[in-house]
CHARMM-style PDB file with segment names, atoms N, HN, CA, C and O in Angstrom:
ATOM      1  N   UNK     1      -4.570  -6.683   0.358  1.00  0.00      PROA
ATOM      2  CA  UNK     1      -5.344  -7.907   0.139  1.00  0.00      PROA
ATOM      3  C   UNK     1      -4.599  -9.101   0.708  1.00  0.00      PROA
ATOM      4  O   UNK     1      -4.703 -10.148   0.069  1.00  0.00      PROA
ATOM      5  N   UNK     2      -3.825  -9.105   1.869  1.00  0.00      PROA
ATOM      6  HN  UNK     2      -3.741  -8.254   2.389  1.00  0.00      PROA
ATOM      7  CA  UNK     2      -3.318  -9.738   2.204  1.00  0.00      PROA
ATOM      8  C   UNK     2      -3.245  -9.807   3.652  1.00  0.00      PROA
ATOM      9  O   UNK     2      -4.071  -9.091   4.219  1.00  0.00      PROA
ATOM     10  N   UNK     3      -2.182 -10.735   4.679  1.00  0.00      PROA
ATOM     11  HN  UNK     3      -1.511 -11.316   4.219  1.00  0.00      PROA
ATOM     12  CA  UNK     3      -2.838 -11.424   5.826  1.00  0.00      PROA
ATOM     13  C   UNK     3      -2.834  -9.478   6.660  1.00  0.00      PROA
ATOM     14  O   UNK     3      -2.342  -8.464   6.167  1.00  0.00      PROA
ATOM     15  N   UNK     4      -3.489  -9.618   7.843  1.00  0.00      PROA
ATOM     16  HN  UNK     4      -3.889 -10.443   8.243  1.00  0.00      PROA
ATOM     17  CA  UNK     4      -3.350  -8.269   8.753  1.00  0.00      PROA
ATOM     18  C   UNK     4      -1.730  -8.551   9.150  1.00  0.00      PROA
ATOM     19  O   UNK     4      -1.490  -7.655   9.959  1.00  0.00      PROA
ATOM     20  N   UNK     5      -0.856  -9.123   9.029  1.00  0.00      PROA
ATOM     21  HN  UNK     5      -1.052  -9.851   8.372  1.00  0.00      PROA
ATOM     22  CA  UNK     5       0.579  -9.145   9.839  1.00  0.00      PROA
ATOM     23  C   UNK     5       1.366  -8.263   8.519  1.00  0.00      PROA
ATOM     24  O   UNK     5       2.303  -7.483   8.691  1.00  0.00      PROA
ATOM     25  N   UNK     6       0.726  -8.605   7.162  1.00  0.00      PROA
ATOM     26  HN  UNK     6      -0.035  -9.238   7.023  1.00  0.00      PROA
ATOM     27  CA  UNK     6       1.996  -8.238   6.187  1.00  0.00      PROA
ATOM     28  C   UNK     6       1.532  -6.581   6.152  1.00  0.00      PROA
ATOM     29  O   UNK     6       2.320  -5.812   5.600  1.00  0.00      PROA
ATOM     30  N   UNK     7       0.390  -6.078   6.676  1.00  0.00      PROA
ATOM     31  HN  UNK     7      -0.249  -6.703   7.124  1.00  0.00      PROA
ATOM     32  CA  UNK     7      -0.289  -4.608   6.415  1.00  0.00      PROA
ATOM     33  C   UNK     7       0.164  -3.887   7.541  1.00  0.00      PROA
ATOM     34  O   UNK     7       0.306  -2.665   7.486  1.00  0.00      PROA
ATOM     35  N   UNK     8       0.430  -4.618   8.675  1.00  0.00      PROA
ATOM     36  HN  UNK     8       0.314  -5.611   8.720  1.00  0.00      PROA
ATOM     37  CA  UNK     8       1.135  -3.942   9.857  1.00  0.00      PROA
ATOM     38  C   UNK     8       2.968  -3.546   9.773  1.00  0.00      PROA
ATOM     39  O   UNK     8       3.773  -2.698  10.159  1.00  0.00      PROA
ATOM     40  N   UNK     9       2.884  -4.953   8.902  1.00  0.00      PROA
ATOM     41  HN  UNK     9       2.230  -5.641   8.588  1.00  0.00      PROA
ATOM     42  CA  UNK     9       4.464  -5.015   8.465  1.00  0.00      PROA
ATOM     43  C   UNK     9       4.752  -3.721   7.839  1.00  0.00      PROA
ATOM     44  O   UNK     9       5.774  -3.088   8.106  1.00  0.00      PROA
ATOM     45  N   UNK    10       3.450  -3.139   6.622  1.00  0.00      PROA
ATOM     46  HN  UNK    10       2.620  -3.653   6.405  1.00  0.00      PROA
ATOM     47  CA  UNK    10       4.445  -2.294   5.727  1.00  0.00      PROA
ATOM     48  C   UNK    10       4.010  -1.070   6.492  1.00  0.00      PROA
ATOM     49  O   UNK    10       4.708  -0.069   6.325  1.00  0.00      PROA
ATOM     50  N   UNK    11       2.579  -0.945   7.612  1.00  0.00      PROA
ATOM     51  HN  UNK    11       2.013  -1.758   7.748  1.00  0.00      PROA
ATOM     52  CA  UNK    11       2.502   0.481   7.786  1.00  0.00      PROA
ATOM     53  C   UNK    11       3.834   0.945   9.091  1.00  0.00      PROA
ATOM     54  O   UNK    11       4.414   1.993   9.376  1.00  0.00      PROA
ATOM     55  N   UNK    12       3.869  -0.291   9.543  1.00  0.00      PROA
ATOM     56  HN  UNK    12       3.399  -1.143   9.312  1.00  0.00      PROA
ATOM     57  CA  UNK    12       5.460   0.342  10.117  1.00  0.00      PROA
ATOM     58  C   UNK    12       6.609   0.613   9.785  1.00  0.00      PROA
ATOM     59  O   UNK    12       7.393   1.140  10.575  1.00  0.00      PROA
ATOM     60  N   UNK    13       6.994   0.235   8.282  1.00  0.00      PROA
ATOM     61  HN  UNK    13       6.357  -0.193   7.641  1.00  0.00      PROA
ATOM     62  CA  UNK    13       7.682   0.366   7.650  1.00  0.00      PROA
ATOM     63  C   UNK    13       7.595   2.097   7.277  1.00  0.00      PROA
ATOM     64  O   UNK    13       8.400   3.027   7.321  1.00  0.00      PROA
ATOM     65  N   UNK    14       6.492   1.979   6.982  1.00  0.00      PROA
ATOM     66  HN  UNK    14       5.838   1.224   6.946  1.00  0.00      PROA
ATOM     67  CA  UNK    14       6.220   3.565   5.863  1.00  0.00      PROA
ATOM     68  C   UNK    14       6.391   4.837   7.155  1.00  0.00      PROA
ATOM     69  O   UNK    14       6.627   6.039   7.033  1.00  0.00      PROA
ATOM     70  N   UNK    15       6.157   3.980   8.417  1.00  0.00      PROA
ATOM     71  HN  UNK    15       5.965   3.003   8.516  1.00  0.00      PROA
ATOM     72  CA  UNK    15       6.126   5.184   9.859  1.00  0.00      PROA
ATOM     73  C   UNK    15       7.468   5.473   9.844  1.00  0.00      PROA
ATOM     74  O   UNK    15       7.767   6.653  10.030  1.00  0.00      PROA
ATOM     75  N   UNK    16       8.893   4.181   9.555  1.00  0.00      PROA
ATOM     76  HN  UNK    16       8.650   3.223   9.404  1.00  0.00      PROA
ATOM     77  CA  UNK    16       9.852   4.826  10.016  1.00  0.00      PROA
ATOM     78  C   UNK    16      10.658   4.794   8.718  1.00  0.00      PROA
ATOM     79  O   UNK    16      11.878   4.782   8.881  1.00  0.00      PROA
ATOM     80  N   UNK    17      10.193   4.778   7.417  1.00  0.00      PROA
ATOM     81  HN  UNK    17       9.202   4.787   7.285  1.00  0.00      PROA
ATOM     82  CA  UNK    17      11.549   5.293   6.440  1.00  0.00      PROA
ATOM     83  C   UNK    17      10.900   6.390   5.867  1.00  0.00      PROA
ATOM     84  O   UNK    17       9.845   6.052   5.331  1.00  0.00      PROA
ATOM     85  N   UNK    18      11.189   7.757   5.775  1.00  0.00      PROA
ATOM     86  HN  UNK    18      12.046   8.032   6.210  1.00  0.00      PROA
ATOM     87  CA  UNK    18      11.107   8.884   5.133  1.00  0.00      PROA
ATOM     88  C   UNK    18      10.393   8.785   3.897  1.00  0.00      PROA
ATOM     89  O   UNK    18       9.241   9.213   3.833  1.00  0.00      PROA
ATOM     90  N   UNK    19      10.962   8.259   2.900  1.00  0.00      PROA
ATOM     91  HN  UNK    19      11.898   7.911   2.952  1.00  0.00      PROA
ATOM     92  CA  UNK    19      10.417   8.865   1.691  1.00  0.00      PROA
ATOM     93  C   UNK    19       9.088   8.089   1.811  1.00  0.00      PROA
ATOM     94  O   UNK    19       8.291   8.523   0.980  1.00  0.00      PROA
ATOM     95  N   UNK    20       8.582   7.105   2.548  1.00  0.00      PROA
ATOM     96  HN  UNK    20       9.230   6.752   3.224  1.00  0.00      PROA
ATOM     97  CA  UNK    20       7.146   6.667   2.472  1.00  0.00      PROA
ATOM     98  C   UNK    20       6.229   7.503   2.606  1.00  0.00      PROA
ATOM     99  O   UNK    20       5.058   7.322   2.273  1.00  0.00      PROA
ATOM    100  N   UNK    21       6.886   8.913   3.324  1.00  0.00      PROA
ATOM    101  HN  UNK    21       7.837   9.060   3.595  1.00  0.00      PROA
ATOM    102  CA  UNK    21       6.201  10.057   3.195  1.00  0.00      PROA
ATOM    103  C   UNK    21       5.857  10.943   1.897  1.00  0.00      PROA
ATOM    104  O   UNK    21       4.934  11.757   1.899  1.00  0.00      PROA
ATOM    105  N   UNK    22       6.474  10.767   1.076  1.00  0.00      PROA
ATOM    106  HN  UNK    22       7.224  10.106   1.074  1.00  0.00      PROA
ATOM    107  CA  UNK    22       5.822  10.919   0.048  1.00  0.00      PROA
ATOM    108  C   UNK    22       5.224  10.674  -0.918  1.00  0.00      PROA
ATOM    109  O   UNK    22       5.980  10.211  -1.772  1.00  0.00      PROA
ATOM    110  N   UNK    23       3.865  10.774  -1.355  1.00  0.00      PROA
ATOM    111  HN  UNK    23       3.251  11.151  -0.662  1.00  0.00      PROA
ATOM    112  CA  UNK    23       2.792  10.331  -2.043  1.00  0.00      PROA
ATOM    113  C   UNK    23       3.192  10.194  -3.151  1.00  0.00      PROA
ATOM    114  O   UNK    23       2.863   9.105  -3.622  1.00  0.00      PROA
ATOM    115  N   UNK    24       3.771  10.817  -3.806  1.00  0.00      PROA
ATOM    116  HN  UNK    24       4.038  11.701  -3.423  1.00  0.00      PROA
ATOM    117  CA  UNK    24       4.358  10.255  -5.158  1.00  0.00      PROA
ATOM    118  C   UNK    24       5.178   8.871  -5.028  1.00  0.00      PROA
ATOM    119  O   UNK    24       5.095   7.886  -5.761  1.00  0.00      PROA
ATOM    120  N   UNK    25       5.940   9.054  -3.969  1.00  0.00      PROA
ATOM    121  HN  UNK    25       6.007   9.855  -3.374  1.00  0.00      PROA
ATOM    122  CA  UNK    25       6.884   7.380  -4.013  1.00  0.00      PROA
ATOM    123  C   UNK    25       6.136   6.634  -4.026  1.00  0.00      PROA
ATOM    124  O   UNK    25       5.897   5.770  -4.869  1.00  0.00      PROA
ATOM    125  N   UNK    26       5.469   6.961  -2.710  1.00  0.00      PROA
ATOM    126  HN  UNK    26       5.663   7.663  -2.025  1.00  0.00      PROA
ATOM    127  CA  UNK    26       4.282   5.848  -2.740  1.00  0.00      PROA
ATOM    128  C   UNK    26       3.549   5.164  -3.855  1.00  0.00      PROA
ATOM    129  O   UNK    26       3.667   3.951  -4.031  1.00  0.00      PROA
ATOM    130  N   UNK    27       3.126   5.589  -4.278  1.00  0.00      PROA
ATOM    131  HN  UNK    27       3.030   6.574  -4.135  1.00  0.00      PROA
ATOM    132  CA  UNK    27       1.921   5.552  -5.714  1.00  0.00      PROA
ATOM    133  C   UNK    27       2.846   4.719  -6.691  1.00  0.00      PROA
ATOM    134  O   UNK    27       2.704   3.520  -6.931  1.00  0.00      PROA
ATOM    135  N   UNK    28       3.805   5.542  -7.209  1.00  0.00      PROA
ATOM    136  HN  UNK    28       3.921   6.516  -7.014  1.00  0.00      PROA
ATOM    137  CA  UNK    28       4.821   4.826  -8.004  1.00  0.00      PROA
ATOM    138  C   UNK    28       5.392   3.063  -7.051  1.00  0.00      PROA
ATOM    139  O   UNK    28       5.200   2.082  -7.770  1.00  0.00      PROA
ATOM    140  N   UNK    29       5.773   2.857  -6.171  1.00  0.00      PROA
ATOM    141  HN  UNK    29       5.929   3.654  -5.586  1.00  0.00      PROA
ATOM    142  CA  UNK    29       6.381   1.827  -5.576  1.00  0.00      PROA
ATOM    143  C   UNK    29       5.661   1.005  -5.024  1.00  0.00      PROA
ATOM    144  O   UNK    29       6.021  -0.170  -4.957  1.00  0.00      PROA
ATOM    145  N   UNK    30       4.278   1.501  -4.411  1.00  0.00      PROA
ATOM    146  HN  UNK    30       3.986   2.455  -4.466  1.00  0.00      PROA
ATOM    147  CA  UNK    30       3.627   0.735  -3.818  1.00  0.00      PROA
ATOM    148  C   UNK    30       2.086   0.491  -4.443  1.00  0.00      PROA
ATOM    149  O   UNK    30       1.074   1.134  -4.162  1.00  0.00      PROA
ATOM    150  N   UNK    31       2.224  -0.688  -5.423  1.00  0.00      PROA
ATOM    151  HN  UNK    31       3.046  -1.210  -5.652  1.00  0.00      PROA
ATOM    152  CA  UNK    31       1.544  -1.231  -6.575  1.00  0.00      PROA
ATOM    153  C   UNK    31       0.018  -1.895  -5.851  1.00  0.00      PROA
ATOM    154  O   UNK    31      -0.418  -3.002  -5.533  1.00  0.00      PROA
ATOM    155  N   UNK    32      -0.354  -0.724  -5.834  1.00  0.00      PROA
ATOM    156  HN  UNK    32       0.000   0.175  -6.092  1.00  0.00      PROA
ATOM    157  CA  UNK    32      -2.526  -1.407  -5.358  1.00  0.00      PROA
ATOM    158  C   UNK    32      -2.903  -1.529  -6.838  1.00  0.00      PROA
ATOM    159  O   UNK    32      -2.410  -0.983  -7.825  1.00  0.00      PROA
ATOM    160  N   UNK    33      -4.054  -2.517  -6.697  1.00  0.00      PROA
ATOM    161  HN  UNK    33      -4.455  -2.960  -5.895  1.00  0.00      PROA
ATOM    162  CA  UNK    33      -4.493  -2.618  -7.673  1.00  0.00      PROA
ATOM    163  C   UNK    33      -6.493  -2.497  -7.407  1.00  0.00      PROA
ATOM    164  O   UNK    33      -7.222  -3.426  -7.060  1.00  0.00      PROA
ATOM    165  N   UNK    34      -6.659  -1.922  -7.531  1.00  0.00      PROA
ATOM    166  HN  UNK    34      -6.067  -1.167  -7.813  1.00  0.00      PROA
ATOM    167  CA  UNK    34      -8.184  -1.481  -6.535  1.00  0.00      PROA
ATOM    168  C   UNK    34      -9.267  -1.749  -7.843  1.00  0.00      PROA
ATOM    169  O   UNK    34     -10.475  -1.880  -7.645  1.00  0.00      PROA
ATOM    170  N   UNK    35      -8.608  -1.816  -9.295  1.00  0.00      PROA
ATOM    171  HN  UNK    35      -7.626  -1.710  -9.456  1.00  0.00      PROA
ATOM    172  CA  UNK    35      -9.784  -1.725 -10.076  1.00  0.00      PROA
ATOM    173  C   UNK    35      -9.246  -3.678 -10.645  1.00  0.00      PROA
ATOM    174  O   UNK    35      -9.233  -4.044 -11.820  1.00  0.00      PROA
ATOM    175  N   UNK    36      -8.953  -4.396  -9.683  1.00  0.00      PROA
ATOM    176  HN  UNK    36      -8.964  -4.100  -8.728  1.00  0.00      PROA
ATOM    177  CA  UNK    36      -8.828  -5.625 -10.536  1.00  0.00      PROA
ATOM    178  C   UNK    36      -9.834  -6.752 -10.676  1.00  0.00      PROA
ATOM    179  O   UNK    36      -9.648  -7.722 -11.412  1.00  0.00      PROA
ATOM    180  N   UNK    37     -11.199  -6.515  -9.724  1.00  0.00      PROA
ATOM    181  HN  UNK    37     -11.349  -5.728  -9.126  1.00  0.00      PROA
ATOM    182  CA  UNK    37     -12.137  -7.006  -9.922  1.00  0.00      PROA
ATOM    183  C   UNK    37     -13.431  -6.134 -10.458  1.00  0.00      PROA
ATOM    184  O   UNK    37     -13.823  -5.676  -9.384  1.00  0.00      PROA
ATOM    185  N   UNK    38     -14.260  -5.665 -11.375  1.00  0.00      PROA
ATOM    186  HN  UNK    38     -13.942  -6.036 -12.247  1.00  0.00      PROA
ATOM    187  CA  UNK    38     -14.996  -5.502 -11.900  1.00  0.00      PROA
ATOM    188  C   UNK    38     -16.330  -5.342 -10.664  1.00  0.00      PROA
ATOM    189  O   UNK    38     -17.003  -6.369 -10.572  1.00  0.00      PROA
ATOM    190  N   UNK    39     -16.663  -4.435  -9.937  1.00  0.00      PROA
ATOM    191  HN  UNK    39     -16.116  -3.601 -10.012  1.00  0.00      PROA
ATOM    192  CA  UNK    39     -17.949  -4.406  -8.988  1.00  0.00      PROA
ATOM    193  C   UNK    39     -19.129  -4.656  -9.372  1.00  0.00      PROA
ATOM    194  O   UNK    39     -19.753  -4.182 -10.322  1.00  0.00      PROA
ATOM    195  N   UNK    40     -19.450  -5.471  -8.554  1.00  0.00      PROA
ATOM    196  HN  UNK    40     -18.943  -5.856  -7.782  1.00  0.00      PROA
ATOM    197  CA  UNK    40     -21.248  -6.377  -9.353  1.00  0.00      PROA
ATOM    198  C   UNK    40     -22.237  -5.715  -8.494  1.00  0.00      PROA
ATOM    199  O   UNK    40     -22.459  -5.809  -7.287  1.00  0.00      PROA
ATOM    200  N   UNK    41     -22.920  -4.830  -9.688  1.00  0.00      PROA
ATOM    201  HN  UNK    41     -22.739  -4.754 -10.669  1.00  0.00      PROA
ATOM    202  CA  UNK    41     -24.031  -4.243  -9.703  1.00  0.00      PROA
ATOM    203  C   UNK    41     -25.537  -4.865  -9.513  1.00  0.00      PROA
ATOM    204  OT1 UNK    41     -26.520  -4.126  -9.558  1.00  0.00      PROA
TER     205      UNK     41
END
């Protein structure tokens, strides 16, 4: 939810440090929040 430079920032990040490869780190470290607005029906 933020600018396209900081989303490029982290997916190159996650391309070159290892454990971004794993989905568990991920999930745990990298804090989405997808249910923080309520969807209007």
């Amino acid at each position: 939810a933020g600018a396209p430079n900081a989303l490029d920032r982290e997916r190159n990040l996650m391309n070159e440090d290892p454990k971004w490869q794993d989905t568990n780190y991920v999930l745990s470290s990298y804090k989405t929040e997808p249910c923080k607005r309520p969807p209007r029906l």
